[in-house]
C-alpha positions in Angstrom: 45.4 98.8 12.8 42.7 101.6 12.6 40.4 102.2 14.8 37.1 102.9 14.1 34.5 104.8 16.4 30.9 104.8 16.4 30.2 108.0 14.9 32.5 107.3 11.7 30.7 104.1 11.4 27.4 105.6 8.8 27.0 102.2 6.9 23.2 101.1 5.9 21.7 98.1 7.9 21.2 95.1 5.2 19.1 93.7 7.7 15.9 93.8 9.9 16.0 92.3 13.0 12.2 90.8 12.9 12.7 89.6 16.5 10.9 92.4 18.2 8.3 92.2 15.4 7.8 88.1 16.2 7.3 89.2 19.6 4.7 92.0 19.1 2.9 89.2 16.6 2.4 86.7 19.2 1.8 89.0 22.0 -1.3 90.7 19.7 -2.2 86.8 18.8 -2.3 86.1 22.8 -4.5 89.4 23.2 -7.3 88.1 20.8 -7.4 84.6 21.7 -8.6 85.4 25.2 -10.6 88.3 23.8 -12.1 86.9 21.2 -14.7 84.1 23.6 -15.7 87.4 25.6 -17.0 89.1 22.9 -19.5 86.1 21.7 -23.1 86.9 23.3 -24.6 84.2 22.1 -24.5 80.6 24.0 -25.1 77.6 21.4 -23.7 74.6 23.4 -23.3 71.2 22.8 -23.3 68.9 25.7 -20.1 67.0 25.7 -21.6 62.5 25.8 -20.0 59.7 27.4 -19.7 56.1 26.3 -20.3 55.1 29.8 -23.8 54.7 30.9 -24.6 55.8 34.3 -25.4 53.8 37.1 -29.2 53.4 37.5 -30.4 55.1 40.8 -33.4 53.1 42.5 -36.3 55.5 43.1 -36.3 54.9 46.7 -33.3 55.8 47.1 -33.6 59.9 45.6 -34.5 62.5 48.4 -36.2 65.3 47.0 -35.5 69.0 48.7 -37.2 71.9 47.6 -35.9 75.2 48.0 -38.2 78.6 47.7 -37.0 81.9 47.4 -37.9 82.7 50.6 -35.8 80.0 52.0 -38.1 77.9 53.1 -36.8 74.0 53.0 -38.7 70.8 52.3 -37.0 67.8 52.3 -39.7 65.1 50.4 -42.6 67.5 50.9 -41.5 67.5 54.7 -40.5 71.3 56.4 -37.5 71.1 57.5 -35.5 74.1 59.0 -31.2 74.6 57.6 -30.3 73.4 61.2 -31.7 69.9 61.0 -31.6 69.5 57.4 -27.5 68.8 57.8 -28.6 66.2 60.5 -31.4 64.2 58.4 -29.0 64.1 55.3 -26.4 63.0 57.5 -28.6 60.2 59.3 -30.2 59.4 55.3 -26.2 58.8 54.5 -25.7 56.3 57.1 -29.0 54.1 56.6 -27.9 54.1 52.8 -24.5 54.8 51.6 -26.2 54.9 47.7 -28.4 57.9 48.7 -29.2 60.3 46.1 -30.9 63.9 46.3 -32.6 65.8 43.7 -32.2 69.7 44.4 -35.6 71.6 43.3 -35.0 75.1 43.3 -37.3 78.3 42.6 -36.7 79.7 39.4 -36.0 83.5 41.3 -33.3 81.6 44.1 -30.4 83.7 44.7 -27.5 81.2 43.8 -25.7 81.6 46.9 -28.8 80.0 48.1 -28.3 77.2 46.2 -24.2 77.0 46.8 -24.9 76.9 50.3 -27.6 73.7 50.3 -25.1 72.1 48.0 -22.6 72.8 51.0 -24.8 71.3 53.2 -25.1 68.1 51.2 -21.5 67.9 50.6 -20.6 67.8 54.2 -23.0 65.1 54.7 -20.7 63.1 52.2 -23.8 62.6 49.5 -22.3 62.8 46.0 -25.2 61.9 44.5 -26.9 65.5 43.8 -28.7 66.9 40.8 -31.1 69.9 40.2 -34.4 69.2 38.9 -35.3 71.9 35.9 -37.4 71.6 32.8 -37.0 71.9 29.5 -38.4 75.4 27.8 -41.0 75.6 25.0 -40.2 77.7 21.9 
């Protein structure tokens, strides 16, 4: 038998080996999948719709709160300070467990403003909450 050792060995490769290249393919494909959403600047959305209908809230039952952007609080036209606004949603949640609130804030509200009501309403156990806004003119 004859031995044959790597140098000797000068033959031509017959074939490519398109593993590494399938892997640099997808990796590039991966790259502009999540870069490609960034790059849109524009913001046409369709809200999603759902075949069930919503439960219809009785008007007596929606607490309004208004929030300025100078943090002032008013719980249906009523100033209220953050320390007794947790207890009067709290106490609201336990005379009606179907209590919804309506958030109103100022169009210049920092949003951790606005994160920390929501905070507020969640630990009072309401799950009922939406924020008023209107619709713009073109």
């Amino acid at each position: 038998m004859r031995r044959y050792s790597q140098r000797h060995n000068l033959t031509t490769l017959s074939e490519i080996n398109v593993t590494p290249l399938l892997d640099l393919a997808f990796v590039l494909l991966i790259i502009f999948m999540i870069t490609t959403p960034l790059i849109e600047n524009s913001m046409n959305l369709i809200i999603p719709s759902s075949g069930v209908a919503n439960a219809p809230v009785n008007a007596s039952q929606v607490q309004i709160i208004s929030i300025d952007r100078a943090d002032n609080l008013k719980l249906n036209n009523e100033t209220v300070d953050a320390q007794s606004l947790f207890s009067r949603l709290a106490e609201l949640k336990q005379q009606n467990a179907d209590v919804a609130v309506v958030i109103r804030p100022d169009r210049e509200l920092p949003v951790q403003k606005l994160i920390t009501l929501m905070d507020a309403l969640q630990r009072a156990q309401i799950s009922k909450v939406g924020i008023a806004t209107k619709s713009e003119t073109k």
